[in-house]
N, C-alpha and C positions, 0 to 999 in steps of 0.2 A: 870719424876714423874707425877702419876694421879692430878690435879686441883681438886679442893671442888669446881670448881663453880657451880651454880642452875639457873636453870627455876623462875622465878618471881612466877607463880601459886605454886610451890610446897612449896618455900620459905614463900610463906605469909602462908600457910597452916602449917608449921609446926612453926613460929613466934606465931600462937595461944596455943602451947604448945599441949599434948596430950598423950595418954598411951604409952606404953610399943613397943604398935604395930607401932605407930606415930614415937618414938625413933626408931626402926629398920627400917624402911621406911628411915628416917634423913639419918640414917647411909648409906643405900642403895643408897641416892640421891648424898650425899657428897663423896662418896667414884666411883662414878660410872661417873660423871660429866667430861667426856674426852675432850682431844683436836683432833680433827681429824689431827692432825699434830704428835701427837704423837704416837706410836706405844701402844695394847694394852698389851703386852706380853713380853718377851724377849725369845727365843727360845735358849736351851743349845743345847752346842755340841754334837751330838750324840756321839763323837768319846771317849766321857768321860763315865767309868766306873761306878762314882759316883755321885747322882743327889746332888750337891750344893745350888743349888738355884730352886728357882720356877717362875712362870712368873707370872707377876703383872694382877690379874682376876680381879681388879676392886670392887669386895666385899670380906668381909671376909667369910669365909667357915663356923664362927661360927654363923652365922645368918642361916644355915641349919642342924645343930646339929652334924658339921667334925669341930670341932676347930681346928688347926695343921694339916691340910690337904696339905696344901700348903709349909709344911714345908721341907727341904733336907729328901731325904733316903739317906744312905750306905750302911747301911745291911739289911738282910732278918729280922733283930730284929725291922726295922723301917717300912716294910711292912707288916708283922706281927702286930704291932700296927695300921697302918691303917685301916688294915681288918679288927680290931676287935674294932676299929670307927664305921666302915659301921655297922658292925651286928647289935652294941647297938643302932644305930641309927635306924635301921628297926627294932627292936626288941620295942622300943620308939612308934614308927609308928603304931606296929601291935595293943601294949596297948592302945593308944588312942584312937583306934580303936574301942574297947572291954570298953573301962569305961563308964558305966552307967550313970556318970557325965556328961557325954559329947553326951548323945541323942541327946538332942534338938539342939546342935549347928551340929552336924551329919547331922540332919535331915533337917535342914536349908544349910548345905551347899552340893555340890554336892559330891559323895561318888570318883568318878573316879581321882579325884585330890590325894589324899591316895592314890588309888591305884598306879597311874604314880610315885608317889613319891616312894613308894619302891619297883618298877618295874625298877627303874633309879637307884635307890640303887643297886641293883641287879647286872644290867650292872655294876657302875661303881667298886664294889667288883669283876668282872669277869675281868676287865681291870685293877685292881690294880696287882691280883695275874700273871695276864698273863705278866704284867711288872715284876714282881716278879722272875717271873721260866726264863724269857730272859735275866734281869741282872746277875744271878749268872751265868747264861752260856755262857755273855758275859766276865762278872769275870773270867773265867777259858780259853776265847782264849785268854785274853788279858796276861794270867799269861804265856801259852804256846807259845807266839809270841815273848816276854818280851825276853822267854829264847832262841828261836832260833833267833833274832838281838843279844842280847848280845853274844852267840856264835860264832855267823859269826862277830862281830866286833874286839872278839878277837883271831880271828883265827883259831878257831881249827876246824881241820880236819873234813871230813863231817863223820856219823857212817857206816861204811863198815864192820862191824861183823856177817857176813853170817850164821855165825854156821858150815861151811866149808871150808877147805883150800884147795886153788889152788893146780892145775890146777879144774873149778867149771865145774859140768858136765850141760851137753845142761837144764835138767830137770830146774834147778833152776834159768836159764835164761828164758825161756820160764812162770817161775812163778812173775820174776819179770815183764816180759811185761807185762803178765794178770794183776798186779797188777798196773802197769803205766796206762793200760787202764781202768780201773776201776779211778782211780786218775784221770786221762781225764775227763771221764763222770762226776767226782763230781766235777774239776772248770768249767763245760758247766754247772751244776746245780747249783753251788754257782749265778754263773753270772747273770742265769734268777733268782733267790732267790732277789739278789743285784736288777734288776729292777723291778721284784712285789714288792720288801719292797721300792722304792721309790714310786711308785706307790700309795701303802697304805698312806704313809707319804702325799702323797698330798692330797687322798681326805678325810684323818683326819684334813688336815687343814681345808679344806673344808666344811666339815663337822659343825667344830668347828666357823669356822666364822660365819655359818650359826646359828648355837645357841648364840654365841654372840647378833646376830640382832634380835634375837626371845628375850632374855632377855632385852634388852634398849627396847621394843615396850611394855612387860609385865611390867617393871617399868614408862614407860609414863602413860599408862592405867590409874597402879594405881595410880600416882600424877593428874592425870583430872579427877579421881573419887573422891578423899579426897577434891578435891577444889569445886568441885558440891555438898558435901554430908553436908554442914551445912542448919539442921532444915528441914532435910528430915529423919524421920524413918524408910525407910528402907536400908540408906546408908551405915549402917555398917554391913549389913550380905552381900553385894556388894564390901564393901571395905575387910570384910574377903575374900571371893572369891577370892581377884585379889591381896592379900595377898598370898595364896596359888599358886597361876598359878606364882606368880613369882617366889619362893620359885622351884617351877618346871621346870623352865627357868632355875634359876640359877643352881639344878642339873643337869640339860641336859647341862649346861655349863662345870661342873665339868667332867662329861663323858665323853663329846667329847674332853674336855684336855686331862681325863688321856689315851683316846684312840689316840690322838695326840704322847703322849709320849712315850707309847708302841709300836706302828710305827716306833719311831725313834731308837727306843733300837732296834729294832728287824731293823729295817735298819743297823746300827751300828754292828749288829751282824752277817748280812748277810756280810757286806765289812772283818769282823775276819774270818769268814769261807771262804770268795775267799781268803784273804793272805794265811792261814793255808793252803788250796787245793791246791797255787802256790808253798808252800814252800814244801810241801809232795811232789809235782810233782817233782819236781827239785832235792829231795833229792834221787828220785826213779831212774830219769835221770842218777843221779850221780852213783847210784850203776849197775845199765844196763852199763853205759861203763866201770864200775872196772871189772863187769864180763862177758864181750864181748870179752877183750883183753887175756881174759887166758881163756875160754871154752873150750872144748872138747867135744866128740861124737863118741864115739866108736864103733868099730864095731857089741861087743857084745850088747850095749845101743839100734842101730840100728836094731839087730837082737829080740830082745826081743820085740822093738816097733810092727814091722813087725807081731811076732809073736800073740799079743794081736789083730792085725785087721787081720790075717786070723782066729783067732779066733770067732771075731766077726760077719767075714763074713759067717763063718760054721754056727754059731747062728743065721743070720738072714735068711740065705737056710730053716733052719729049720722052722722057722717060716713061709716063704713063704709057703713054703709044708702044715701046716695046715691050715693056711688062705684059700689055693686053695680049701684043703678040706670043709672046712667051708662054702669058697661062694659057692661051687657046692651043699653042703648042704641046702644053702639058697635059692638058685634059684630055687632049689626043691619045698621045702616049699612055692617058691613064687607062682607057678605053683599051686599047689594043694590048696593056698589059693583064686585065681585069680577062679579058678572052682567052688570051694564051691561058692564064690559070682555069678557067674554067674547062677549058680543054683535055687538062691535065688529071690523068687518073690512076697511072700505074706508081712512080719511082718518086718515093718521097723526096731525094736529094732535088729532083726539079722542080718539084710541087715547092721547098722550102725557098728556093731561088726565086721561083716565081712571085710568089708571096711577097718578099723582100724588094724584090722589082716594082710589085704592085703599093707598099708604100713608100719605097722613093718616090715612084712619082706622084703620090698624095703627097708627098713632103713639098715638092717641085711645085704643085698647083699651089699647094696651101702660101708657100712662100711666093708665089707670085701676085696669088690673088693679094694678101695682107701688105705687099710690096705697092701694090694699086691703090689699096683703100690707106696708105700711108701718106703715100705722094699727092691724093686729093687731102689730106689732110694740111699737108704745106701749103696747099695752094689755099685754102680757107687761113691759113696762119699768115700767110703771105699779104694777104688783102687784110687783116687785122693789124701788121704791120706798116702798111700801108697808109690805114688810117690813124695810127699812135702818130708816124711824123707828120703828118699835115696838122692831126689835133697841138704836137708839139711845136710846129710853127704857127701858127693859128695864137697859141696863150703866149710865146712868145714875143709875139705882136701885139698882144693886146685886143686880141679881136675876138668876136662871139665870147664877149662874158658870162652873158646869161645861163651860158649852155655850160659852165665849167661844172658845178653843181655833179649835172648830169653824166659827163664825161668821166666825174672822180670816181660816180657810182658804177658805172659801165666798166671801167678800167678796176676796179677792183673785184668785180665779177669776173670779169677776163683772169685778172690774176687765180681769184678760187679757183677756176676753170682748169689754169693750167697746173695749178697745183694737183689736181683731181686725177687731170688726166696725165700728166709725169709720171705720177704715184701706178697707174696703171700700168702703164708704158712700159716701168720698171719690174712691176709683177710679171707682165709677157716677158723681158729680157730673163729674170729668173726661170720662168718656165722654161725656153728653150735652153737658157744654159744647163738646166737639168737634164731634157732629153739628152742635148750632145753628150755630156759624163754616162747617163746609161748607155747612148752608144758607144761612147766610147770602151769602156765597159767589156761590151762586146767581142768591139777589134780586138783588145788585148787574149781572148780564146783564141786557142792554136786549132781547135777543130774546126772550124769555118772553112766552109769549101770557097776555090775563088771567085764563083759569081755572086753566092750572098758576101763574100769582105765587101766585093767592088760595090756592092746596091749599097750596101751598107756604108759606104765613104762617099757617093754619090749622095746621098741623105743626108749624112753632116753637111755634106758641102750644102745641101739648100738651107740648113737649119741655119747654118754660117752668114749665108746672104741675108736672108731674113731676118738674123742680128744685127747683120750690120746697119740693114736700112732701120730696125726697129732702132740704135742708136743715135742714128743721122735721125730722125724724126723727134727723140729724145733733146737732140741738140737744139733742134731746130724749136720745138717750146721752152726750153730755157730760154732762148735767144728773146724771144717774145715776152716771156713772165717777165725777163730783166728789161726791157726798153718797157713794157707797160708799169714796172715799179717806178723807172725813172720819174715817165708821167703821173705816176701819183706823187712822188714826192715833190714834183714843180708844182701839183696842183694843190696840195694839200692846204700849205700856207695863203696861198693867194686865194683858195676858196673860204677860211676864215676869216679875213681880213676883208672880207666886200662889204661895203655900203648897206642899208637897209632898202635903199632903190635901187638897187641890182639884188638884193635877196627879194624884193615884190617883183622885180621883171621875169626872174630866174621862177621863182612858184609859178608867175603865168604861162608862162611859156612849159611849164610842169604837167602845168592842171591841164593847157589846152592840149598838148600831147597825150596826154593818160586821159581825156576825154575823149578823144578819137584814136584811140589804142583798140584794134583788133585783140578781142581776147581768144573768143574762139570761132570754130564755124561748125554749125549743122544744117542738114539737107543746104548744102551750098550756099549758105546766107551767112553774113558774117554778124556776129555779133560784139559791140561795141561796147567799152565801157558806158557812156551815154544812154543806150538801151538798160543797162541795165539799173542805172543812176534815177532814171524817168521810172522805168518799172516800180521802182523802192518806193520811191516816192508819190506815184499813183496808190499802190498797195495800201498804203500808211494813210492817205487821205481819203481811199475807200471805210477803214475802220475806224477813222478816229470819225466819219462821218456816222456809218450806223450806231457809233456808241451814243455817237448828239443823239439820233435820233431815237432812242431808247431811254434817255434822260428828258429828253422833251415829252415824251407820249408819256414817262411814268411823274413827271412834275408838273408840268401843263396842264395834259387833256385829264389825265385822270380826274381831278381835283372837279374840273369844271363838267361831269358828268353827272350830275343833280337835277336836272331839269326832265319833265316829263315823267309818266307815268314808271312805277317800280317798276315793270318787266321791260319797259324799253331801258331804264336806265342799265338792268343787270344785264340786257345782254348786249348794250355797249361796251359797258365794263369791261364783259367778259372777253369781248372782241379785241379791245385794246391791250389788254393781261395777256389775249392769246400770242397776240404779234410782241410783245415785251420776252413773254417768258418762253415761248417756243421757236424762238428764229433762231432754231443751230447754229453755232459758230461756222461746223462745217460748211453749210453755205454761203455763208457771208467769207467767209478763205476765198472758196470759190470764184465768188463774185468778184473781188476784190484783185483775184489771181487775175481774171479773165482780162476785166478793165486796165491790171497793167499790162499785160501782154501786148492786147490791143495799141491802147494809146502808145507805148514805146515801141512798137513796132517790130516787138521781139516775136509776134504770133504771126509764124510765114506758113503758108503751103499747108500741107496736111497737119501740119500742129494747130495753125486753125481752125481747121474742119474738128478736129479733136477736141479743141479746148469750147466749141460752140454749143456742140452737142454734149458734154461735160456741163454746159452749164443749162441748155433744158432740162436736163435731167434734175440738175439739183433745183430749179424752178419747182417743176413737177412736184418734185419729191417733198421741197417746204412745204409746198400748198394742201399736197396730202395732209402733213404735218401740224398746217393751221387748224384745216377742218375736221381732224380727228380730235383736238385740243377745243375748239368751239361745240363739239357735239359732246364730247366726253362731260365740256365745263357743263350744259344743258339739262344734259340727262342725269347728272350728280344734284344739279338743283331739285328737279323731279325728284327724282330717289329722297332727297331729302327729308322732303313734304308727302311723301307716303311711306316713310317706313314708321315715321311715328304711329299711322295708323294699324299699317300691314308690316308686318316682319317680314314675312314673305316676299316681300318687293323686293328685298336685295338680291335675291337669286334673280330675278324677272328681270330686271333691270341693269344685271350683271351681263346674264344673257342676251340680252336686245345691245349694248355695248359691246358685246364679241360682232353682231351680226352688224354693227353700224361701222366698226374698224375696217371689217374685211369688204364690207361694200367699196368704202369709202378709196382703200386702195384698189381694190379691183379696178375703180373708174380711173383714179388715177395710172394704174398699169397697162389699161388700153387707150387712153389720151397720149401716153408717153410714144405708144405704138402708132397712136392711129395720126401724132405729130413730124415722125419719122416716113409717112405714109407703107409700114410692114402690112401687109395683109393678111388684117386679121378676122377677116372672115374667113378663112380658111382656117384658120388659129381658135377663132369660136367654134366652127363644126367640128375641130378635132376635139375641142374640148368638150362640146355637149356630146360627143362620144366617149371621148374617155371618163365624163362623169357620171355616164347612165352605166357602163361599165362599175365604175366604182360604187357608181350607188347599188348596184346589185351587188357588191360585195359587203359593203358596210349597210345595207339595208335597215340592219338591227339596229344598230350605233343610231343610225338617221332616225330610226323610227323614235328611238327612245327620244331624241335632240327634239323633235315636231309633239312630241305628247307632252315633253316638258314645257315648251308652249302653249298648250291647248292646259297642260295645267295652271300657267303661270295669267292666261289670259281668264278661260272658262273658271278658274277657283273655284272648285268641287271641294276642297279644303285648304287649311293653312296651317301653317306650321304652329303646333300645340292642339291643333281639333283630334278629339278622338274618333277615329274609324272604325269602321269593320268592313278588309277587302278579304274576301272570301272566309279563308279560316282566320286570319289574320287581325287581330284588334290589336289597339294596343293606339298611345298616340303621336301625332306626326314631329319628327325630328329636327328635318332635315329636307328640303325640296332640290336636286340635285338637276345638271342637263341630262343624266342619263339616267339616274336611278336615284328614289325617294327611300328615306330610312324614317323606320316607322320601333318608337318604343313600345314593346310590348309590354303587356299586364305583367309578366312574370321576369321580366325588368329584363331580357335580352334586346339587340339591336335587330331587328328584319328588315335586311337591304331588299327593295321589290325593283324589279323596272318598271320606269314611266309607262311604258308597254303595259305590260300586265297590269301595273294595276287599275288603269283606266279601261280595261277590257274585262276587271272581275265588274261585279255586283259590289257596289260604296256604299256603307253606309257612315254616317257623318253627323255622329250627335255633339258636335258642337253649338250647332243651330236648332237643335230640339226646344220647344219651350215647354211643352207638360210631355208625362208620360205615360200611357195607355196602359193599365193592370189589369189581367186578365188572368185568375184562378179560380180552380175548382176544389170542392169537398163535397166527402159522403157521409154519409149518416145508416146506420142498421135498419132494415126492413121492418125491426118490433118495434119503429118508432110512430107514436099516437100521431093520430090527424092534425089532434089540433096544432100539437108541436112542431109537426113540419110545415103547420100555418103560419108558424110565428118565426123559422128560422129568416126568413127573409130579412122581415122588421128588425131581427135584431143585427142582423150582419150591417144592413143600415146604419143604425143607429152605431155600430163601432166604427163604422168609416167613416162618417161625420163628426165623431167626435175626434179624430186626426188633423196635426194641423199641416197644411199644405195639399190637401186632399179634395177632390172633388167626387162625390159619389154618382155612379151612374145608374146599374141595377145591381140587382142579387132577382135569382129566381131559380125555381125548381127545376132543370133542366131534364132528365133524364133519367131513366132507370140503369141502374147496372147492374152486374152481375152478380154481386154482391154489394150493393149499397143503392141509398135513394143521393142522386149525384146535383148537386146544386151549384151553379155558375155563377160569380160574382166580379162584376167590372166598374174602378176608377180609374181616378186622373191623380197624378204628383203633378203635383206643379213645380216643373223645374227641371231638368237636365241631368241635374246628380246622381250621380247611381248609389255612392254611398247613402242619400236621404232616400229613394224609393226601397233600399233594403231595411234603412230603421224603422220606414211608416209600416212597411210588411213585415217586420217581426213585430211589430206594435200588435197590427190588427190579428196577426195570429196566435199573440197569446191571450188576446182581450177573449178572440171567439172561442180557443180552449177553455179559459174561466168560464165565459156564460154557458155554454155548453153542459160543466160541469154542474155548475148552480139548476138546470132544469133537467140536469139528469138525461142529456141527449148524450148517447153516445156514436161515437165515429167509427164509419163500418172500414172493417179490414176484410184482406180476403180470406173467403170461407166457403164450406161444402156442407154439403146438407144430404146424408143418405135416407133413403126412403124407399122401405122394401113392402111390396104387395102380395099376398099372398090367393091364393083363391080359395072360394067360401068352404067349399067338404074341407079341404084342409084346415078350416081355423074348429069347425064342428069336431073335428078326431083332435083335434090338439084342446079342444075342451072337454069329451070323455077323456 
């Protein structure tokens, strides 16, 4: 229960006692004083017919002029009384309104507080009656639910009174589906109904709480006004004010209850309509399998069907046939109206008519032509039609089982189908309904001259036709989606329920079908599942064959290739490694592609001719492939067994491997030609033209390419011999196809061309085996005879005593100019430069010692003057 306790400020304020107004304020204060522990309301069961009780508001209703607001309804005689609370109470509102009495206090307070007030009135009369019209409708499911539980509790039979006795013909099975579907559609609409009414119910609470805290904030107001307002004069046209606003709180209280309540009634009512929707369905269920089990469909039923849709289809010929007429009529008109405009050059008001003119009759064409390609489309729904009832007398009967399978799959394609295309159908119906609203649109402008309204009404009107047949088309695929649903659901069960020997007849007759199924066509040939099935299967037994065959040559033969001398056996080896390791997939695809073309018969006409020469080609191309792979294996053997000896071979041998690749396709790129019969001797003369061309441009390039040849053959050196080409020593690097890199003494890299340096002066002392010393010395002119007898002997005797040394001579050679000049020549034995420099410093200091030991010395250059005088002159220089 609500507490009377108060606020201290309001309590002392009304302890001073006070009007009438004071009294209902008390009452407001005592009655409204909650515990926030306690709940403000009690909410009834929706599930209950009859309102019993009310939820505790905290004030009474009679402080807003609804005494007994809050009290139970049952009947419409207690809503009825409500209502007619509200009236007199706005009716109260309006008077005081209007009493001349009541100016000055009018005039003093603000007028909008009246008005909210039976503005709220208003509302909550529109929320009493709306509970009003839900309860008595909830009244009546509850009475009709009442009686179908008691029914089914006491057993009786469900109502199967058809108005026909068995055997029932197909007709009124077909009406009870339409009728279960329809039953369908309304528990999917109960359900959403069931979640908007909870919906509402929530944000009525919501709502309602919110005006709960809008009223306790207009009642605090007033209690901190009435405690401020002693021995102020203007506090009481302030405390009227807030008088009113509460007064307005509390109706927006009262409204958002009774719109609370109305929520739940109308939730309540939504959960009677899904049972009543679940028990209608179930009862409908019930009667579709009483008359499923004894239907019929006769033949004349069948013939009569039959005969209503070639009827229709005679009707709808007919109609194509004017329509044709019509648009060629239109297109007419469109022509002669596209003229007139173009004619048109001065006076916009006729240029804007014409215009207007010129898309009416695009409206006209477009709705005749869409009106033609409609009505062929009945006539294809018609013949699908056509064939649901015979398929439905057919299962009826019992006949073509095998094929039901089939039937369920097709007919439910049918259905997607028309799903798809309804859903479209209905998109064009939106589209036109929007044009006609923009024109309409339109008409509604008063400035519209009379020729464009009239174009402009002439246009809907086509836009109109063209809805309507786009509706009637509409019609006409429901009609279809609903008779092919039927037949799914007659086939549904009876195709689960089939034997295991009607599911192996039903797959034969599957497989031989989808085996002779056209799938596509190119260049006018059809292709076959069958073709393609043989194709797979060709393909597949071309590769699992080469993979045998590559396991057998690498497990078999390889093992057994021992016999016979080592080069015959390596280059079996090598032959069988080659066809192992180099047979491209890609041409084994190929092949495999070709073979099933072939044999399935999928390779017609110029795909033939395509895929033939596709596969010379790739013929060609492996074989290239083998014999670059057999030459490559050969000459890697070679290479092998001379590079131990020559390093240099790998260049040589790299090279002659570039010129055995390019051979090797060359032949194969004029075989491929000269198998095609292209004439290529015309193709040779252009090319030994365009090579002597090019070979005078790359001359140099060539030249260097052929000297590194004549290097790699001739070996004038090899890589590590020391040279001397021209100025250039140093030793060999590197032998390149175009150019040799030579280390020099002074440790830089000297890149030469093959060119050049086979056209300087080589020399190539890696093959030196002694080396030839040839030096001279002098001696001073004051040197004795005998001593320059004995210089020989002894230079001898110091080159002899050198080890690695072969003495050749020493002798007196010559006179100079200063010195007596003696020439001395051995041998080193041996190549080294550093040892012929140590034997030559050896012998040069040995011959400085002896030298010095005999007191010979070594002439340098010198001058010798020598002046003559004549004889009287030396006679006076001796007086």
């Amino acid at each position: 229960m609500i507490t009377n306790a108060q606020s201290g400020p309001a309590r002392s304020n009304l302890e001073q006692g006070g009007s009438a107004d004071i009294s209902t304020a008390d009452s407001e204060m005592s009655d409204v004083s909650e515990s926030p522990d306690q709940p403000r309301e009690q909410r009834r069961d929706p599930s209950s017919t009859q309102r019993t009780d009310r939820p505790d508001i905290a004030f009474d209703p009679a402080q807003v002029g609804l005494p007994g607001f809050t009290e139970p309804r049952t009947s419409a005689e207690d809503y009825a009384e409500i209502t007619s609370l509200i009236d007199a109470r706005i009716a109260e509102l309006a008077a005081e309104a209007r009493d001349p009495e009541q100016d000055d206090a009018t005039e003093q307070t603000p007028g909008p507080a009246q008005d909210a007030r039976i503005a709220l009135l208003g509302e909550l009369r529109t929320a009493v009656q709306r509970e009003s019209v839900l309860a008595a409708r909830l009244r009546e499911l509850d009475g009709a639910l009442a009686e179908s539980q008691a029914a089914a509790e006491n057993g009786e039979p469900p109502d199967l009174d058809l108005g026909v006795e068995p055997p029932y013909p197909l007709r009124l099975l077909d009406e009870l589906r339409a009728k279960r579907n329809l039953a369908e559609h309304a528990r999917e609409d109960a359900a959403r109904l069931r979640s908007q009414a909870d919906r509402r119910v929530a944000a009525a609470d919501r709502s309602h709480e919110a005006s709960v805290r809008e009223r306790r904030l207009a009642r605090d107001r007033l209690a901190v006004a009435r405690d401020q307002a002693q021995g102020q004069a203007q506090a009481g046209l302030d405390i009227a004010s807030l008088e009113r606003d509460l007064e307005v709180a509390r109706l927006a209280v009262l409204v958002t209850l009774q719109e609370r309540e109305s929520a739940q009634v109308g939730a309540a009512l939504a959960e009677r309509e899904d049972a009543l929707a679940a028990a209608r369905l179930a009862r409908l269920q019930t009667r579709i399998a009483h008359v499923a089990r004894d239907v019929v469909f006769t033949r004349e039923a069948l013939d009569e069907r039959l005969a209503e849709i070639q009827a229709r289809e005679e009707a709808v010929r007919a109609d194509i046939a004017s329509l044709v007429e019509a648009g060629d009529a239109a297109e007419l008109a469109l022509f002669q109206a596209r003229r007139r405009l173009g004619l048109m050059t001065s006076d916009a008001t006729d240029r804007d008519r014409a215009q207007e003119q010129v898309l009416t009759r695009e409206a006209e064409l477009a709705a005749a032509r869409k009106g033609v390609e409609y009505l062929h489309q009945a006539l294809g729904l018609a013949g699908s039609a056509r064939t649901l009832y015979e398929r439905r007398y057919a299962l009826l009967q019992g006949e073509e089982s095998a094929l039901w399978p089939t039937w369920l799959r097709e007919t439910q394609s049918l259905i997607t189908d028309m799903i798809d295309e309804s859903a479209f159908a209905q998109a064009e119906l939106d589209a036109l309904r929007s044009m006609q609203l923009a024109l309409a649109r339109r008409l509604a402008r008063a400035d519209l001259g009379a020729g464009v309204e009239q174009a402009i009404r002439e246009r809907v009107g086509a836009l109109e036709a063209q809805e309507e047949r786009a509706r009637e088309m509409l019609l006409v695929k429901d009609q279809v989606q609903s008779l092919a649903q039927r037949l799914r659901d007659q086939l549904d069960p009876l195709v689960s329920e089939r034997s295991l020997g009607q599911h192996l007849d039903t797959a034969k007759l599957q497989l031989a079908a989808w085996w002779n199924t056209e799938l596509f066509v190119i260049q006018d040939h059809g292709i076959y599942a069958r073709d393609l099935v043989t194709g797979a299967v060709v393909f597949t037994l071309v590769l699992m064959l080469v993979s045998f065959l590559r396991t057998l040559l690498r497990r078999t033969v390889l093992p057994k290739l021992v016999e016979g001398s080592e080069t015959e056996r390596k280059t079996a080896r090598a032959a069988v490694l080659a066809l192992i390791r180099n047979t491209n997939q890609v041409f084994v695809l190929i092949v495999a592609f070709y073979a099933a073309m072939t044999v399935s018969g999928l390779a017609q006409g110029h795909l033939k001719v395509w895929l033939w020469t596709l596969l010379v080609v790739a013929v060609y191309v492996q074989v290239g492939i083998w014999a670059t792979a057999g030459l490559v294996d050969f000459v890697q053997r070679q290479r092998s067994k001379k590079e131990l000896l020559d390093p240099s071979a790998v260049t040589g041998y790299g090279l002659l491997l570039f010129f055995l690749r390019v051979g090797v396709w060359i032949v194969v790129v004029v075989s491929v030609m000269a198998h095609f019969k292209y004439p290529i001797a015309g193709l040779i003369g252009a090319l030994g033209v365009g090579g002597i061309a090019v070979a005078f441009a790359v001359q140099n390039i060539l030249s260097d390419v052929f000297h590194s040849m004549a290097i790699i053959l001739d070996k004038p050196f090899k890589v590590g011999d020391f040279v001397i080409a021209g100025e250039t020593l140093g030793v060999v690097d590197s032998i390149g196809v175009k150019t040799t890199r030579i280390r020099s003494l002074s440790g830089e890299m000297v890149v030469m061309s093959n060119t050049n340096l086979l056209n300087s002066t080589l020399r190539n002392y890696k093959h030196m085996r002694e080396r030839r010393v040839v030096f001279k010395l002098g001696v001073v002119y004051e040197t004795p005879p005998d001593r320059l007898e004995r210089i020989p002997k002894m230079i001898e005797e110091i080159v002899r005593a050198q080890r690695f040394t072969r003495f050749d001579r020493a002798h007196f050679a010559a006179y100079g100019d200063f010195s007596l000049d003696f020439e001395v020549v051995y041998y080193v034995i041996g190549a080294d430069f550093t040892l012929y420099m140590d034997i030559q410093q050896a012998i040069n200091l040995a011959i400085y010692r002896k030298f010095q030991e005999e007191g010979i010395q070594f002439a340098y250059p010198t001058q010798e003057l020598i002046v003559r005088r004549p004889p009287g002159e030396l006679g006076r220089a001796s007086a």
